[in-house]
Each structure stands twice: as structure tokens, then as C-alpha cells.
N, C-alpha and C positions, 0 to 999 in steps of 0.2 A: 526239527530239521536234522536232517544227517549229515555227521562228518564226512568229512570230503576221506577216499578211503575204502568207507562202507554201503553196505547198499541194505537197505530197510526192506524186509519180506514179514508183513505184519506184524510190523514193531520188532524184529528180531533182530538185530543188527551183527551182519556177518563181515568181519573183514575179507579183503578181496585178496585172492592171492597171484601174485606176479609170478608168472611161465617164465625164466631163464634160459630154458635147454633147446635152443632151436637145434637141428640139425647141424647149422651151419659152423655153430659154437664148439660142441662137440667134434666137431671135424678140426675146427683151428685148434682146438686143448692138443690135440694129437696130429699138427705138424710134424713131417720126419718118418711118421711111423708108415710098415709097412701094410698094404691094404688089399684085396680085393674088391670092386666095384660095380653092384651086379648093375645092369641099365638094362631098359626094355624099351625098344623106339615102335608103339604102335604101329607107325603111318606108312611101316618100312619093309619090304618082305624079306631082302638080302638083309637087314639088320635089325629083324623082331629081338632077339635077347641077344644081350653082348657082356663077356667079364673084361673092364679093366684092369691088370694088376699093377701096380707099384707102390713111391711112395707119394704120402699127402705132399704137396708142395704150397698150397693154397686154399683158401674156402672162403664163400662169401652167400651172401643172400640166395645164389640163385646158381652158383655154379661151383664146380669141384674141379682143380687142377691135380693131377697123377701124373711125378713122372716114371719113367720106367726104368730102372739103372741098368737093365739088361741091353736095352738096345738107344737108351737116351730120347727115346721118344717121351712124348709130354703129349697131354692128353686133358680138353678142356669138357667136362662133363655138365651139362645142366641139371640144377638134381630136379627140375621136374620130370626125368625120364629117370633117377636115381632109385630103384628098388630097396634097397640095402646094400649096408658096406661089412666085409668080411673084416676083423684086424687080424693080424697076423702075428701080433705083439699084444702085451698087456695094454689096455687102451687108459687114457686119463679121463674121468668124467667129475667134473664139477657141476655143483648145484647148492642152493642156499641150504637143503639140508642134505648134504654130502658132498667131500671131497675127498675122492677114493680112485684108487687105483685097479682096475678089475684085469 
């Protein structure tokens, strides 16, 4: 029997290892900071690619809030249209093996 844990691949027994760094995570570490936010809306001709710029205000499973301190607009992104995010700042990235500032 195998530990609860591992997974047995001809009696070899590998522990499993736990993903941390969703997207979403990394977005909340660096609340504040300043950002650009590439997005690309397939379905869209007037709005195939789009940059949002501001800052992080929010992040969650499925969406990215950016406000914009330039004109105070706010801006709710779903990151399934989320390309990549530019930082503009050194970013904070945690993880079980790294807590680092880049």
C-alpha cells in the first residue's frame, strides 16, 4: 500500500509535489505595484489586442482589477483573455522554494 502523498510507478515511490504559484497569487504578492496588462479578445475585431496600464488593485481566480491613477478609471480584466503582465516595479514572487524579490 502507498502512503497517502505518493504515487507508486513500479514500486518507486515519488512524492507529489504541490503547485503554489497560480497566476492569481503572484498577482495578489504584488498588490500596489505598477503594471502593464497585455489582453487579446479573440472574438473581437475593434478589440483583438489591448494594453491595460495601471495599478494591481485586486486579483482572483479568474479576474484582474487595474486601476489607472492617470485618469482613475478601473478596469476588470478576466485573465482568461490575460496574455502577460508587464511590472513596472520590482515584482514579489513567493513560492515554497523561493521568497524573492526580482
Amino acid at each position: 500500500q502507498t502512503p497517502p502523498g505518493n504515487i507508486s510507478v513500479n514500486e518507486v515511490k515519488v512524492p507529489l509535489v504541490q503547485e503554489q504559484s497560480y497566476i492569481e497569487n503572484i498577482l495578489r504578492l504584488n498588490k500596489g505595484k505598477k503594471v502593464k496588462a497585455y489582453v487579446s479578445y479573440p472574438d473581437s475585431s475593434a478589440w483583438q489586442n489591448k494594453v491595460y496600464e495601471g495599478v494591481i488593485e485586486e486579483a482572483g481566480k479568474d479576474h484582474l482589477i487595474i486601476r489607472d491613477p492617470l485618469n482613475n478609471n478601473w478596469y476588470l480584466i478576466r485573465i482568461i483573455y490575460l496574455n502577460y503582465v508587464e511590472f513596472m516595479e520590482p515584482i514579489t514572487y513567493s513560492h515554497s522554494y523561493s521568497d524573492k524579490t526580482y
